[in-house]
C-alpha positions in Angstrom: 7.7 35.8 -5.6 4.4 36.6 -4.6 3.1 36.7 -1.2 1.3 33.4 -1.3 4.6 31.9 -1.1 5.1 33.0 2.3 2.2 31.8 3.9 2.3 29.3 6.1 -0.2 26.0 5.5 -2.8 25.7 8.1 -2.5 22.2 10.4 -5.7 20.7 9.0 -4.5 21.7 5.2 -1.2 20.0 6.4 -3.4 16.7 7.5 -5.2 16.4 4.1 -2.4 16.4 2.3 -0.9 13.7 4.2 -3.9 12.0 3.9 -4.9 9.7 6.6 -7.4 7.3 4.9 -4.0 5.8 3.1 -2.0 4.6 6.3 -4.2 1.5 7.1 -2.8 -0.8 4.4 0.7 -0.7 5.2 -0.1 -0.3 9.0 -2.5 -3.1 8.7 0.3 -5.5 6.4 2.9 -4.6 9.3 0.0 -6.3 11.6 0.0 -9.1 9.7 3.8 -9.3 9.3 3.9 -9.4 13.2 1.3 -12.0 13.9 2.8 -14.5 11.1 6.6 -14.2 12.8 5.2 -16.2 15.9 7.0 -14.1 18.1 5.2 -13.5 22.0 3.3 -10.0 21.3 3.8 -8.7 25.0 7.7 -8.9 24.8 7.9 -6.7 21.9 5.0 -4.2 22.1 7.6 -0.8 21.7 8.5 -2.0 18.7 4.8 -3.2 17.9 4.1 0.5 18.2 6.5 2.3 16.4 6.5 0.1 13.6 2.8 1.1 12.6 3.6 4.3 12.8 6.4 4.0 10.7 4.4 2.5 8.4 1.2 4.5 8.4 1.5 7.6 9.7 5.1 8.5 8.2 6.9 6.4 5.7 3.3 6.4 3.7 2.4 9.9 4.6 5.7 10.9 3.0 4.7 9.2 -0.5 1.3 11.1 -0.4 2.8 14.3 0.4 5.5 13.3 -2.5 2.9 12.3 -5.0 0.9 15.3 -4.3 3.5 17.8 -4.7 4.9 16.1 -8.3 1.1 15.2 -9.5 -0.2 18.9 -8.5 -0.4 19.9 -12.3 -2.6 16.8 -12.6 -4.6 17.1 -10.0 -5.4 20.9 -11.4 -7.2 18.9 -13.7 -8.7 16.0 -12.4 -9.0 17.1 -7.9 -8.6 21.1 -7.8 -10.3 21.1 -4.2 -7.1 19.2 -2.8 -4.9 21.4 -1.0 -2.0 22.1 -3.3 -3.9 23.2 -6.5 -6.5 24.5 -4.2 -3.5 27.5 -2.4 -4.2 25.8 0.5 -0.6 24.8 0.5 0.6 27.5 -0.6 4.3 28.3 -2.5 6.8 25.4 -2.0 5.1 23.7 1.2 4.4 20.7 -0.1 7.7 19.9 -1.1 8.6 21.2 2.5 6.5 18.9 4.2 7.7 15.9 2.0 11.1 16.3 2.8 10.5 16.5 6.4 8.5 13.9 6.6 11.1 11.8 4.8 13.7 12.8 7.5 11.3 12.1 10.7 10.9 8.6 8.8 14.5 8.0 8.6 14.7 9.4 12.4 12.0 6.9 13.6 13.0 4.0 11.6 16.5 3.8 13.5 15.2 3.1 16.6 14.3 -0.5 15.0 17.4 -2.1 14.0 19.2 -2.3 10.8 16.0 -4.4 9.2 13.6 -1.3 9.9 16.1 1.2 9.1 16.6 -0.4 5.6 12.7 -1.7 5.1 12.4 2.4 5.2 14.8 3.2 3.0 13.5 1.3 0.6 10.0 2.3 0.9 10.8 5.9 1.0 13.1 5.8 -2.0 10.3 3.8 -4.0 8.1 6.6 -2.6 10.1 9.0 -4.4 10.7 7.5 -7.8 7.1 6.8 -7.4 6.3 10.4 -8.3 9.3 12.2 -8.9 11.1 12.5 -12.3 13.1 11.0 -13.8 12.2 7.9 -12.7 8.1 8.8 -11.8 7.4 5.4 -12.3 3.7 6.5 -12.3 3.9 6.8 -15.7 3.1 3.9 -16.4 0.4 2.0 -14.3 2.4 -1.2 -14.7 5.1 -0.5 -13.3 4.1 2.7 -10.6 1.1 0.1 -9.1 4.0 -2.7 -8.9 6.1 0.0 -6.5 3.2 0.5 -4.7 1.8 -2.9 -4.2 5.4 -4.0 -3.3 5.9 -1.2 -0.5 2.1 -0.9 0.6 2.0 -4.9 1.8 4.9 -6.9 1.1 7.6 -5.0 2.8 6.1 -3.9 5.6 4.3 -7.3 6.1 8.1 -8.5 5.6 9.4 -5.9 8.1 7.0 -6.5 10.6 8.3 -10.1 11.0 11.6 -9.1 10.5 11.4 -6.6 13.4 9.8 -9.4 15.7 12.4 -11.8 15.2 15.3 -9.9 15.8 16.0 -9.1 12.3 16.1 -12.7 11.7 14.8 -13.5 8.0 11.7 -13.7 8.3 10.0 -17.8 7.6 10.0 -18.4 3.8 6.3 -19.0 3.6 6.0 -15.9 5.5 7.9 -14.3 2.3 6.3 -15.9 0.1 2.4 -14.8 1.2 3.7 -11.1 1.7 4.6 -11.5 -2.0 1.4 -12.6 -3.6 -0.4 -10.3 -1.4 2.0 -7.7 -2.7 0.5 -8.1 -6.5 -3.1 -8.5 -5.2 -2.3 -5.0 -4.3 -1.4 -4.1 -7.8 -5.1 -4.6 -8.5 -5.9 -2.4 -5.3 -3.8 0.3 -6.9 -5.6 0.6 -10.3 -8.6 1.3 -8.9 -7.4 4.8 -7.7 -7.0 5.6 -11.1 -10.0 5.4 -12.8 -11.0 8.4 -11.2 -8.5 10.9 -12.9 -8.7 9.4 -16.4 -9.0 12.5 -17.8 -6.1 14.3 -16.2 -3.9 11.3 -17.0 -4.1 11.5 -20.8 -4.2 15.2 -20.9 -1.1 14.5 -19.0 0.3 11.8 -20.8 0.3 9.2 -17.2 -0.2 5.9 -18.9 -1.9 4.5 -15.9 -3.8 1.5 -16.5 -7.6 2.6 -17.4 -5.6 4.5 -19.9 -3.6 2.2 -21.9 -6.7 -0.8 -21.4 -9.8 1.3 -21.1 -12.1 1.4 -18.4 -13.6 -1.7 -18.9 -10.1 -3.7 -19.6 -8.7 -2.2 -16.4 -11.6 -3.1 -14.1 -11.1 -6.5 -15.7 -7.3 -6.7 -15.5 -7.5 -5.8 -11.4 -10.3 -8.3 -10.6 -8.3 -11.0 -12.1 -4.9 -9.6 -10.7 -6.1 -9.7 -7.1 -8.3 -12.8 -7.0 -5.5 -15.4 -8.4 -2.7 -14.8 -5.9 -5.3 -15.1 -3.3 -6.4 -19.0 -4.8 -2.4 -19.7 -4.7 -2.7 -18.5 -0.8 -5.5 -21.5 -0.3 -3.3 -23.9 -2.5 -0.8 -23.0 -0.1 -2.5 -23.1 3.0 -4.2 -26.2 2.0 -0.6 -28.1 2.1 0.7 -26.4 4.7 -2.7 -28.6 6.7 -4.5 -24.6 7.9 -7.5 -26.4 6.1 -9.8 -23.9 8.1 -7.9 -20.4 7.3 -8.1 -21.7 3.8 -12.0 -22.5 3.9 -12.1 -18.8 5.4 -10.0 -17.3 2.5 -12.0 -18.9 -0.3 -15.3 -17.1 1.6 -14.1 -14.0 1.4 -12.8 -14.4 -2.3 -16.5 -15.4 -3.0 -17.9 -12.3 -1.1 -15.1 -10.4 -3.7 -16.4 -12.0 -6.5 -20.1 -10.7 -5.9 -18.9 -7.5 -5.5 -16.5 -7.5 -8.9 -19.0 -8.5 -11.0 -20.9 -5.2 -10.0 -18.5 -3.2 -10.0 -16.8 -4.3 -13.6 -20.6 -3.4 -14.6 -19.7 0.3 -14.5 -16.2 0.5 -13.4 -15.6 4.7 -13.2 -18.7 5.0 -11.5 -18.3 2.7 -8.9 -14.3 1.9 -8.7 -14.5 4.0 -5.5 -17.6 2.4 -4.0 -15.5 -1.5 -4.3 -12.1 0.0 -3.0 -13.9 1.3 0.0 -16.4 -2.0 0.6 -14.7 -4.5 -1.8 -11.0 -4.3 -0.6 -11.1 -4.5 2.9 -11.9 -8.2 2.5 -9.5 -8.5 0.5 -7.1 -7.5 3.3 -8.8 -9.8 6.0 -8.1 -12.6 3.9 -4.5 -11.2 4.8 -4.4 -11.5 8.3 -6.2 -15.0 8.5 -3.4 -16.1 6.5 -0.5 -14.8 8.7 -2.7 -16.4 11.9 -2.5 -19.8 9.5 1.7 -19.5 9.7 1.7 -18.9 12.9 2.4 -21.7 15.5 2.1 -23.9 12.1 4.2 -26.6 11.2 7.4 -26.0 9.3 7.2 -26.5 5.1 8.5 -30.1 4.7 12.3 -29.7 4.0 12.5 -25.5 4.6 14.3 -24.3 7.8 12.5 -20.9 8.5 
């Protein structure tokens, strides 16, 4: 064993590998998850609180600390600067600091009921076969980017009403837009990939811009998060939020702009639209759970 093994990780090599930048999604689909149960904000702020950071800060700091630790041979290849292939985390520390991290989740998740318990769970166990064999459901971009998309919005824009309402099931249209926004997501995911093409086949992870190409990848996301957004309108049209849905369909069209530069040249600038070109994408999220709430009931559906 050699002595790096014993070494302890610095705190800021800790941080990066936990990786901060990701919590927003699933903090911010908890947000939305809150706003469409309709519940009174001010009686439930405690769980508010620890429901972001369950979602953010540890159940999806565990799956980058997980991926990390299981894609570290890959990321050799493609991102040696990053703190496990980099000795930064030295030995078996990143393994350390995904199992703990799993624990404190489990820890924290009690405190909200049997709906966040489970909601956590799940998430962590899909965080898991995400990565780690047999399952590493990575392997192919199908299937890993339908795990994520799944855990990243729809179930903690499902817990986050669930929470609210006592652990009530959440309103069916309330289910239902957590789910489309759940496979615009799978067109988030791809984009992370086109940056370690290389790695990937060397390493035989069938992610999307691998088994499509560049160019059919770029092409298959665009498409796979723009139509579950037009269903939202269609939806929100009939359910009379004629105004959210207005607001929606400007935001698809600033998306639009921006996919047609980006399928243009999508390795070089996949990074540049998940950064600019997704967070309206997730806006169009939360003026869709304000649309549900205080709304009328769907005609013949008891929430």
């Amino acid at each position: 064993m050699s002595a790096a093994t014993h070494a302890y990780p610095a705190p800021s090599a800790v941080a990066e590998l936990l990786k901060p930048i990701t919590w927003f999604p699933p903090m911010w689909a908890f947000a939305c998850g809150v706003v469409a149960s309709g519940q009174p904000f001010a009686d439930h702020w405690a769980l508010i609180v620890t429901g972001v950071l369950l979602a953010g800060p540890l159940v999806c700091a565990t799956s980058q600390a997980v991926n990390d630790w299981f894609d570290r041979h890959v990321d050799a290849i493609n991102e040696p600067q990053r703190p496990i292939p980099s000795g930064r985390i030295p030995g078996r520390w990143g393994l350390y600091v995904a199992i703990a991290w799993t624990l404190l989740s489990l820890l924290v998740a009690s405190s909200l009921g049997d709906w966040g318990f489970l909601a956590a769970v799940l998430g962590l166990a899909l965080a898991w076969a995400y990565s780690a064999p047999p399952l590493r459901l990575k392997q192919n971009g199908w299937w890993g980017n339908a795990a994520c998309g799944l855990c990243y919005e729809g179930l903690a824009w499902v817990t986050g009403s669930a929470v609210m309402a006592g652990g009530a099931m959440p309103d069916p249209r309330s289910l239902l837009l957590a789910l489309l926004y759940s496979i615009a997501a799978h067109g988030i995911m791809t984009l992370n990939d086109f940056k370690s093409i290389q790695g990937d086949r060397q390493m035989g992870v069938r992610s999307l811009p691998v088994q499509l190409g560049a160019d059919g990848a770029a092409r298959s996301a665009c498409w796979t998060m723009v139509l579950p957004q037009l269903v939202v309108i269609a939806l929100l049209l009939q359910w009379d939020a004629v105004g959210h849905a207005v607001a929606i369909a400007g935001l698809i069209a600033g998306q639009l702009l921006m996919m047609r530069w980006f399928v243009a040249k999508p390795v070089e600038r996949a990074l540049y639209y998940s950064g600019f070109g997704v967070p309206i994408l997730v806006s169009g999220m939360m003026v869709a759970a304000w649309a549900l709430r205080g709304a009328s009931t769907i005609p013949g559906v008891t929430p």
